[in-house]
N, C-alpha and C positions, 0 to 999 in steps of 0.2 A: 785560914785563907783557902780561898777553892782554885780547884785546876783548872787551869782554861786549857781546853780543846782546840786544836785546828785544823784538825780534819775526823772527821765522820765517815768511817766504814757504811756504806749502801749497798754494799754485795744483797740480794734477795734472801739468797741460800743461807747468809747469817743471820739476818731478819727472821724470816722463820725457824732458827731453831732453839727462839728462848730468849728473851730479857734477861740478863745479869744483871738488872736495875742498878748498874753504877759498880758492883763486887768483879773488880777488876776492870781486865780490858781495855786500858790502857795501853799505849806501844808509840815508840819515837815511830815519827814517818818526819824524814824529807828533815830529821834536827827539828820537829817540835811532835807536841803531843797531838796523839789520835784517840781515836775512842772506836772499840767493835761491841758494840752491845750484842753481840750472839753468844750462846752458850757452847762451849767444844766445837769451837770452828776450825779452819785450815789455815795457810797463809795466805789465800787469794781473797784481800781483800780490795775492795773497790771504795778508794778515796773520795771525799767530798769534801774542799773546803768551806769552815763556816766559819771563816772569820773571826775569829776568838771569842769561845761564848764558853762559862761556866759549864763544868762538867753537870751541875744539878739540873741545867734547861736541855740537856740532852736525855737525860733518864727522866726526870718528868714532862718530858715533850713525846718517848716514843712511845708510838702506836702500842696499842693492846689490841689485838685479835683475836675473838674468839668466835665456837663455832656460830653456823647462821652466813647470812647473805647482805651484801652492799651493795653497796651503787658508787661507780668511780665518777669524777666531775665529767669523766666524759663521757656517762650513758651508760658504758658497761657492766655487767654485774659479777659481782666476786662470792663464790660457792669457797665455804670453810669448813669442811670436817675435818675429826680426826680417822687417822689411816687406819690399816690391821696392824701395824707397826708401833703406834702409838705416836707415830709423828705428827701434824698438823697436814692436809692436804688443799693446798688452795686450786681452785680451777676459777679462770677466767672465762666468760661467757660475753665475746663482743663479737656479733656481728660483721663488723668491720674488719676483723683478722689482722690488726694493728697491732706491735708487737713493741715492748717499749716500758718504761717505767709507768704506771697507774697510782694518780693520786685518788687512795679512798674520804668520796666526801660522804656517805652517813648509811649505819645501820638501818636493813629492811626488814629485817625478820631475823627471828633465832633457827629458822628452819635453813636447812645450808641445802636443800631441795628447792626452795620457793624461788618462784612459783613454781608448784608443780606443771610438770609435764602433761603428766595424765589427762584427759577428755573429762570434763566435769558431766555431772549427770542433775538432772533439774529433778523435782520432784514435786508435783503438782497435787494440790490438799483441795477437797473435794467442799465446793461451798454452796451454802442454799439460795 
């Protein structure tokens, strides 16, 4: 029989530091079950109820991240390397300086630079 979940840790901080794809991370919240899919997290987490769902539509529903660049549903683009740390570094690039939870809706590239910044340079081939 599977665990049903009733709420979902959304802290960021535990988001980024790891899928435990379901080994562990379990914890009573509020007299029923939660779920932190981070790895070596703290106590602060940030509750989110879902309504009683299989703990398996929560490990195969989260996000995998890797390095390279998105685009959130709202425009903004999301820069993913890893750090000198070895940790994951996400930088947000939104204009709008909106500040707030970001849904990613779809990989742009595997470069976590792109677009680059840089001045492009043309180069012009000599024709008869």
């Amino acid at each position: 029989m599977s665990t049903i979940v009733h709420y979902e840790c959304r802290n960021l901080d535990h988001l980024r530091a790891g899928s435990r794809r379901g080994n562990g991370g379990l914890v009573i919240h509020h007299g029923s079950v939660g779920y932190c899919d981070g790895l070596h997290v703290d106590g602060a987490h940030r509750w989110v109820a879902t309504g009683g769902v299989p703990i398996e539509f929560l490990v195969e529903s989260a996000p995998t991240i890797d390095t390279g660049t998105y685009r959130t549903s709202e425009g903004a683009l999301i820069h993913v390397r890893p750090s000198q740390t070895g940790k994951t570094l996400v930088e947000v690039d939104d204009p709008s300086g909106k500040r707030g939870d970001l849904r990613v809706a779809v990989k742009l590239s595997d470069d976590p630079d792109w677009p680059d910044g840089s001045s492009s340079h043309m180069t012009l081939l000599h024709a008869d």
